[in-house]
GUGUVEX-456275 format. One record per residue: residue number from 0; x, y, z of N, C-alpha, C in turn. Coordinates in steps of 0.2 Angstrom, whole numbers. Example, Ala and Ser with C-alpha at 12.3 -4.5 7.8 and 13.67 -1.06 7.14 Angstrom:
BEGIN
<pt 0,<66,-28,39>,<62,-22,39>,<66,-16,39>>
<pt 1,<64,-11,35>,<68,-5,36>,<64,0,39>>
END
This chain:
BEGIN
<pt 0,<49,0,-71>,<51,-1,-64>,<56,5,-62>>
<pt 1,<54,7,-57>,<58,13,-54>,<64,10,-52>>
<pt 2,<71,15,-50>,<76,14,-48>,<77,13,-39>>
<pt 3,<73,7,-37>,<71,9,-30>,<78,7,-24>>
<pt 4,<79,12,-20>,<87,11,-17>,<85,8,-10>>
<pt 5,<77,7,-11>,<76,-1,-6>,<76,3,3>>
<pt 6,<78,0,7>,<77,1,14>,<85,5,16>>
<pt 7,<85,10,19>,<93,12,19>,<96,11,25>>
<pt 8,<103,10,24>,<108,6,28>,<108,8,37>>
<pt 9,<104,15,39>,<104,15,45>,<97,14,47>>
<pt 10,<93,13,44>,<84,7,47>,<88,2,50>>
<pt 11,<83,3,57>,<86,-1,60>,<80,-9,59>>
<pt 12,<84,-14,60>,<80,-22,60>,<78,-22,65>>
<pt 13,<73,-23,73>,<72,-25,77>,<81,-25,82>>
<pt 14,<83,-31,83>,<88,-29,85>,<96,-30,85>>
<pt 15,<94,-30,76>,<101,-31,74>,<105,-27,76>>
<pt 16,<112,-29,78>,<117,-22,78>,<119,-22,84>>
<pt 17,<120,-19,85>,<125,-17,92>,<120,-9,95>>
<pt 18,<122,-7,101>,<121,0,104>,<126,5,105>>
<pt 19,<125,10,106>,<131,13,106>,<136,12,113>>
<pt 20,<142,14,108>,<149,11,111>,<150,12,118>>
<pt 21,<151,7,124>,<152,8,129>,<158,11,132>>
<pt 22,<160,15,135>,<167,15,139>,<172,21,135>>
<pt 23,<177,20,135>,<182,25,130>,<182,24,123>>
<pt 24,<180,29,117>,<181,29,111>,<184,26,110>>
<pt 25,<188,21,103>,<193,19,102>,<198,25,97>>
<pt 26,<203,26,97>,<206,34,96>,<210,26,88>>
<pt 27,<205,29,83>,<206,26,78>,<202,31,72>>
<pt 28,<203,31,67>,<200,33,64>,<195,28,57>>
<pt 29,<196,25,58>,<190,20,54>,<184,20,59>>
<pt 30,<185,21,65>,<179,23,68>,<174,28,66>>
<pt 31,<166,28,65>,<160,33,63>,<157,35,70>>
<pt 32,<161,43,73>,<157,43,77>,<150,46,80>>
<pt 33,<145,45,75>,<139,44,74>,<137,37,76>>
<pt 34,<140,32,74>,<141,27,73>,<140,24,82>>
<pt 35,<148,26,84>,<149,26,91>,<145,29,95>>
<pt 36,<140,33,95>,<137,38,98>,<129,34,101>>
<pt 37,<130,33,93>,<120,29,94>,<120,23,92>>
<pt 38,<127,21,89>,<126,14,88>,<124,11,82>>
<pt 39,<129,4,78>,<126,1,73>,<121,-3,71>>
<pt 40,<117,-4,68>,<111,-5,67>,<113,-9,57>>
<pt 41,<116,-8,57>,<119,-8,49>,<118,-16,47>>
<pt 42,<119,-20,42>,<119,-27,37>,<127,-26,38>>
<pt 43,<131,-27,43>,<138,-29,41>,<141,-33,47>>
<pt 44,<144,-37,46>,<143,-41,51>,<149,-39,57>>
<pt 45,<150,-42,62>,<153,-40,68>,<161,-35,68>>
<pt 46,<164,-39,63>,<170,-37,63>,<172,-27,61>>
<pt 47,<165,-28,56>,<164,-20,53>,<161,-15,58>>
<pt 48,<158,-18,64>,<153,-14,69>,<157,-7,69>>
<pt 49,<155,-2,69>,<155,4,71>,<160,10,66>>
<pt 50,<162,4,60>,<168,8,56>,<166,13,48>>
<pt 51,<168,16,47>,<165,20,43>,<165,16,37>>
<pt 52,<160,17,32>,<158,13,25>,<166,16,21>>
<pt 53,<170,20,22>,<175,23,16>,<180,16,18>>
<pt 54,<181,15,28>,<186,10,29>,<185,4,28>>
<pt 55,<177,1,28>,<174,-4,28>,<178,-8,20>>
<pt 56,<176,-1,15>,<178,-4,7>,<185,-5,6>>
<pt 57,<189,-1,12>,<196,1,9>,<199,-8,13>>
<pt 58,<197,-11,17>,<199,-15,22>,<195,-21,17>>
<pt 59,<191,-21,14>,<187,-27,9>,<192,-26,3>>
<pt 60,<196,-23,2>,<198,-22,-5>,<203,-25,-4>>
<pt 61,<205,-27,2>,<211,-33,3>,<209,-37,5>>
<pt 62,<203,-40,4>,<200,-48,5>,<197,-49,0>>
<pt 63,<197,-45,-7>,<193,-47,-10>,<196,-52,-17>>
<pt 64,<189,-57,-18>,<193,-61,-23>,<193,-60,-29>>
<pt 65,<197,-62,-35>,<199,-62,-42>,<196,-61,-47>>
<pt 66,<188,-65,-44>,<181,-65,-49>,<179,-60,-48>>
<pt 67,<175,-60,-56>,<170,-53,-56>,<164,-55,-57>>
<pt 68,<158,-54,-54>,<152,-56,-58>,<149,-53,-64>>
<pt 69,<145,-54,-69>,<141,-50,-72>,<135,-50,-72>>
<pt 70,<130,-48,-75>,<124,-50,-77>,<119,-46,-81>>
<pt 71,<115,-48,-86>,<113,-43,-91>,<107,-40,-88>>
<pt 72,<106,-35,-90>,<100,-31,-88>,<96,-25,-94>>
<pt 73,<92,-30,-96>,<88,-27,-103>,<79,-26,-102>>
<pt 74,<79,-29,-95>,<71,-29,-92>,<71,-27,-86>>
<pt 75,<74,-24,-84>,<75,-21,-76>,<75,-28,-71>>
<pt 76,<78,-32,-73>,<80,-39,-69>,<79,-39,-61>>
<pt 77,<73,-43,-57>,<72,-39,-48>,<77,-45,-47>>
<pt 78,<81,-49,-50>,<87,-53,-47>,<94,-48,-46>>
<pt 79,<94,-44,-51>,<101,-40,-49>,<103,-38,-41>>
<pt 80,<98,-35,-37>,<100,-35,-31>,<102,-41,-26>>
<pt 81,<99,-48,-29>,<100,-55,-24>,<108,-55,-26>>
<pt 82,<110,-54,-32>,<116,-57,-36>,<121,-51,-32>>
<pt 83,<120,-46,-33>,<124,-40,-29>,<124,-43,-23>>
<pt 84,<120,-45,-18>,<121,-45,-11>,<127,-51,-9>>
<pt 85,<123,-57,-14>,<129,-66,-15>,<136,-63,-17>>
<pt 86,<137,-60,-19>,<143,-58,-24>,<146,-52,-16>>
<pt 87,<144,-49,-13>,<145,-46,-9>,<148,-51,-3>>
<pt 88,<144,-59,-2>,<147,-60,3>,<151,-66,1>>
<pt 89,<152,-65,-5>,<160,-68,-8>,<165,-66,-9>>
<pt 90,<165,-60,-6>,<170,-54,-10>,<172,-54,-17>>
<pt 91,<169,-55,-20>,<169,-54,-28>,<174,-46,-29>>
<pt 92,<177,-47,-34>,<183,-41,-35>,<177,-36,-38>>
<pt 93,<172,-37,-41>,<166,-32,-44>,<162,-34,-48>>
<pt 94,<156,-31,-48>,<150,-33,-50>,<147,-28,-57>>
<pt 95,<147,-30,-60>,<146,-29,-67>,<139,-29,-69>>
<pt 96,<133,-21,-71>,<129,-22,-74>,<127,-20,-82>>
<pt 97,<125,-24,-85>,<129,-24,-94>,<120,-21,-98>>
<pt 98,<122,-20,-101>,<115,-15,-101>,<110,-9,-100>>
<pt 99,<105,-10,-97>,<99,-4,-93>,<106,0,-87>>
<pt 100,<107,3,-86>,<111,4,-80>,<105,7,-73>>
<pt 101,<100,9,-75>,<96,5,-68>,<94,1,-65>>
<pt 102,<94,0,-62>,<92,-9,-57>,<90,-7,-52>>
<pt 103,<84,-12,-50>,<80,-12,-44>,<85,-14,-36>>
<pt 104,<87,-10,-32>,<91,-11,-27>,<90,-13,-22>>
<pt 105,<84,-13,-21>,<80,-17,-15>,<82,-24,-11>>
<pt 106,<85,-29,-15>,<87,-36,-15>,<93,-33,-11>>
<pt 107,<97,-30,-13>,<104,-31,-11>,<106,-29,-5>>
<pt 108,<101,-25,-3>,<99,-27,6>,<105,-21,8>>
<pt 109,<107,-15,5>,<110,-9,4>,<120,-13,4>>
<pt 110,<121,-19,4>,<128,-21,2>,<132,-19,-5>>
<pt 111,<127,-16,-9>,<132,-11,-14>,<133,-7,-11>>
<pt 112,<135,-5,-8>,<139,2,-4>,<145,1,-2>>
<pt 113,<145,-5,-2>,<152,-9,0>,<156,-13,-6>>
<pt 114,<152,-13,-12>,<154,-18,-18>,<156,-12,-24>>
<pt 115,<161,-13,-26>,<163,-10,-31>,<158,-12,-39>>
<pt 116,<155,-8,-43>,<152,-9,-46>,<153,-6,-53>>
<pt 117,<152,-8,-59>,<153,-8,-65>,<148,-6,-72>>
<pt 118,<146,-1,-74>,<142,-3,-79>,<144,-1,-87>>
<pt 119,<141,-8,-91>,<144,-7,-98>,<138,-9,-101>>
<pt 120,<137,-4,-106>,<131,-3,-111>,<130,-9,-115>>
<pt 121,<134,-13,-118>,<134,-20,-120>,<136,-24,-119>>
<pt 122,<139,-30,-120>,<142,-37,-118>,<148,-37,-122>>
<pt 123,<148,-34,-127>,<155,-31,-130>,<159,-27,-124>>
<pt 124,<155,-23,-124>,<161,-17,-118>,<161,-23,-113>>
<pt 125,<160,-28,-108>,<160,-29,-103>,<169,-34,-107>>
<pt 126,<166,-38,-111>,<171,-41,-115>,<179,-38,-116>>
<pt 127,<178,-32,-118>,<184,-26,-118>,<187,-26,-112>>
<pt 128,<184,-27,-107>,<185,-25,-98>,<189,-32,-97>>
<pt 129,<186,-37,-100>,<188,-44,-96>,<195,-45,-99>>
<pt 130,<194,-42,-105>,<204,-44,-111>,<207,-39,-108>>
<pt 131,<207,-35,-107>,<212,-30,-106>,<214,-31,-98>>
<pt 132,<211,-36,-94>,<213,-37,-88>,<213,-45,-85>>
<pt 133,<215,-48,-92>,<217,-56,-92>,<212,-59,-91>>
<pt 134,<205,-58,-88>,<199,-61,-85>,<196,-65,-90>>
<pt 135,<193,-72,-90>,<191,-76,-94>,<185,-75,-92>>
<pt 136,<180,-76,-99>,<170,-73,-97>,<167,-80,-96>>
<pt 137,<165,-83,-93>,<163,-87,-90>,<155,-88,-89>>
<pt 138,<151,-89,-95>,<144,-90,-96>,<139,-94,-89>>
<pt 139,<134,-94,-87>,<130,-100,-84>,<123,-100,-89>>
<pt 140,<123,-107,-91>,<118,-105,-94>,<117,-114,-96>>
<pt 141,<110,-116,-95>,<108,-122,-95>,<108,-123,-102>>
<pt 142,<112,-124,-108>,<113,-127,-114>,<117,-130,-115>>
<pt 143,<113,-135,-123>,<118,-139,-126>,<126,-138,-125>>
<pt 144,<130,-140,-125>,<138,-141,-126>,<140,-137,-119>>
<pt 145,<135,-135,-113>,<137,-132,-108>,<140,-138,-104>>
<pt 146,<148,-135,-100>,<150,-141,-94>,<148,-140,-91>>
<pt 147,<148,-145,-85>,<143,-145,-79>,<148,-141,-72>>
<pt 148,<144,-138,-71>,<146,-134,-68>,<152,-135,-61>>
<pt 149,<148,-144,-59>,<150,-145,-52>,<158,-150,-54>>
<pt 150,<161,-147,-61>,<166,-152,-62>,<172,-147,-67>>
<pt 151,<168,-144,-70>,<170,-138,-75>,<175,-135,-71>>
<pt 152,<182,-134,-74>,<188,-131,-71>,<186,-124,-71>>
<pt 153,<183,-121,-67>,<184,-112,-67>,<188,-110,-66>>
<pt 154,<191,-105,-72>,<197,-101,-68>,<195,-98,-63>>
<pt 155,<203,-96,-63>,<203,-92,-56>,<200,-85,-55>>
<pt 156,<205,-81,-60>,<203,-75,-61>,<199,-76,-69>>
<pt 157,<193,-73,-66>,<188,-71,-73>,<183,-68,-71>>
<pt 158,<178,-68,-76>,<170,-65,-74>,<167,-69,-74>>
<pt 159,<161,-71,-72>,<154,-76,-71>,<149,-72,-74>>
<pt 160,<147,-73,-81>,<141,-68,-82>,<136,-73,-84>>
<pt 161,<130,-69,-82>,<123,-73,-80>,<119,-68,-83>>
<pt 162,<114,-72,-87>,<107,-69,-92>,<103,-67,-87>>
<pt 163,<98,-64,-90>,<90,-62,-87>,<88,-67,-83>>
<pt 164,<83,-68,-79>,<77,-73,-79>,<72,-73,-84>>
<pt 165,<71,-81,-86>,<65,-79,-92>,<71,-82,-98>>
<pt 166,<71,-77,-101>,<75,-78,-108>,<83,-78,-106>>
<pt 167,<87,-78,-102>,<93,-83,-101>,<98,-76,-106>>
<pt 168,<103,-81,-107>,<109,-77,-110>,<108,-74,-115>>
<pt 169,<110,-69,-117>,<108,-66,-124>,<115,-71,-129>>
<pt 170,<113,-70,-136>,<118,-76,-140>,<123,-71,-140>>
<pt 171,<124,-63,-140>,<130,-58,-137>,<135,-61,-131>>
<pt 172,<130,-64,-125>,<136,-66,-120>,<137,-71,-121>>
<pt 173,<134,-79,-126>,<138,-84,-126>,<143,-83,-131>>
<pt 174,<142,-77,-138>,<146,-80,-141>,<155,-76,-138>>
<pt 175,<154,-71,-134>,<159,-67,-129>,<164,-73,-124>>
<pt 176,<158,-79,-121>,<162,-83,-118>,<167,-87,-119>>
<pt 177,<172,-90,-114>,<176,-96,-117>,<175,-103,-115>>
<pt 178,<170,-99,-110>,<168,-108,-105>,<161,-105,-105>>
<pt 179,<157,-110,-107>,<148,-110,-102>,<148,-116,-99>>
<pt 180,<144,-114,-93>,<143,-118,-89>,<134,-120,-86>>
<pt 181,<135,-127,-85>,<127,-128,-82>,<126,-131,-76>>
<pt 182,<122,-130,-72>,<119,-131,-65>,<115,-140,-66>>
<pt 183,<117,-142,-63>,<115,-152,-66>,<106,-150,-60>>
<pt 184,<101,-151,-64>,<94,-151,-59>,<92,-159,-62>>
<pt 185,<87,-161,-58>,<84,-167,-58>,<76,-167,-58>>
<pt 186,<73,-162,-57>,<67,-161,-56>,<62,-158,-65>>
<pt 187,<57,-155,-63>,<54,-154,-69>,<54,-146,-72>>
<pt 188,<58,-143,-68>,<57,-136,-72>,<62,-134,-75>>
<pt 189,<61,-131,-81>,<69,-131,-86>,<75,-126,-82>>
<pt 190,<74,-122,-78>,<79,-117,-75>,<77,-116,-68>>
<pt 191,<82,-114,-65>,<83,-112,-58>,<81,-105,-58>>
<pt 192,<79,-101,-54>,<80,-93,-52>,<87,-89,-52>>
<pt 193,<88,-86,-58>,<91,-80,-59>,<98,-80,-53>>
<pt 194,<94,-78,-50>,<98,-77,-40>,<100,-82,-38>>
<pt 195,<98,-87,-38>,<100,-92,-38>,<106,-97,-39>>
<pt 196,<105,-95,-46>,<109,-100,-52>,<116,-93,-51>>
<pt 197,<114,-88,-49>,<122,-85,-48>,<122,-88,-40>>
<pt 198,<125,-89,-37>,<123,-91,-30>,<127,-97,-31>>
<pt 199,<124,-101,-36>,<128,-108,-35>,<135,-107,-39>>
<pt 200,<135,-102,-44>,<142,-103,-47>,<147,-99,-45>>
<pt 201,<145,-95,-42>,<149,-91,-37>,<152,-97,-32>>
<pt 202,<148,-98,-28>,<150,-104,-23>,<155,-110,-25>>
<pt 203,<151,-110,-28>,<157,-116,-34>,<166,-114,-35>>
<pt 204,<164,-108,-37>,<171,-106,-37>,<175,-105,-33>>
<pt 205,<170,-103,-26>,<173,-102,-20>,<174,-109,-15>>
<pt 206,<173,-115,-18>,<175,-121,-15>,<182,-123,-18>>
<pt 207,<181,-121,-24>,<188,-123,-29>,<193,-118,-27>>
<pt 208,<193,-112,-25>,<199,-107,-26>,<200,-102,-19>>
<pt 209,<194,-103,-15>,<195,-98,-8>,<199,-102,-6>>
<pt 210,<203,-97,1>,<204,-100,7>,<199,-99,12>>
<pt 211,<197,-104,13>,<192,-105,18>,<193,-103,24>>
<pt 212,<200,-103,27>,<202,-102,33>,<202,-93,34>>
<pt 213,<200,-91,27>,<199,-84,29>,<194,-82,29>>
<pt 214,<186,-85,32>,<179,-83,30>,<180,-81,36>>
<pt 215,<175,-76,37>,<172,-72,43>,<170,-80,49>>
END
């Protein structure tokens, strides 16, 4: 699988975005005036329109929260970019690829431009990263002695790291964690979608520990 960097962030979507700026420039400089000129078309929502990608990261970097996510990548995972985009719209402090260091970019719908991003050759190195910066490693993973997710005390600050689809966590990332956690399902298929199952423990955490009063 190629390293595909997917649809790029000035394609425009029919008619997402705004047009170019009406009336007097705004005399700032977070302003792109490119941007200004012909208008934003970009995945970013309202509050971002017209600001250059360096401001956009520098002004996320004060909204962003404590978590990090992980996720392995030993088979060119097409979930890494659903996970980059959730993790983007949590403001996750960074996203961790532990393993292959390419990944299919396509899913993340071009929001790693705005996501600070990490990669480490094994689940040990990811591990070094988490101790040296207090962060607890925080497995999802539907196994025996895992707690349930929707009760399970997540810290606050830590990593969320999440297996392949298919073959799930490597026994490198559970033996690294302090908490594994599981997704309660009711129905007949053994696991949820990769993307997914990050999606919900991300969210989880962000029920327990955001301030909601500060969502877009």
């Amino acid at each position: 699988m190629t390293d595909d960097p997917g649809p790029t962030e000035w394609e425009a979507r029919g008619e997402v975005g705004v047009g170019p700026w009406q009336g007097e420039w705004p005399d700032d400089d977070r302003y792109d005036p490119e941007l200004l000129e012909h208008g934003d078309r970009r995945n970013v929502v309202d509050a971002y329109r017209y600001w250059r990608r360096e401001a956009i990261v520098s002004d996320m970097d004060t909204r962003r929260h404590p978590f990090h996510v992980a996720i392995e990548n030993f088979q060119h995972d097409h979930n890494i970019g659903t996970v980059v985009r959730t993790a983007n719209a949590f403001a996750a402090a960074a996203v961790h690829i532990v393993g292959k260091r390419r990944w299919n970019r396509r899913g993340a719908m071009v929001t790693d431009r705005y996501q600070h991003l990490y990669h480490h050759p094994t689940v040990g190195d990811l591990a070094e990263f988490a101790s040296a910066r207090g962060l607890a490693v925080v497995a999802a993973d539907n196994t025996p002695g895992a707690e349930p997710v929707e009760t399970a005390p997540l810290p606050r600050e830590c990593v969320l790291l999440f297996g392949q689809e298919g073959p799930g966590l490597s026994d490198e990332a559970k033996r690294a964690a302090s908490l594994v956690v599981s997704i309660a399902q009711f129905g007949t298929t053994r696991s949820v979608n990769a993307g997914v199952a990050a999606g919900i423990v991300m969210h989880s955490w962000i029920r327990r520990h955001a301030d909601l009063s500060a969502a877009w």
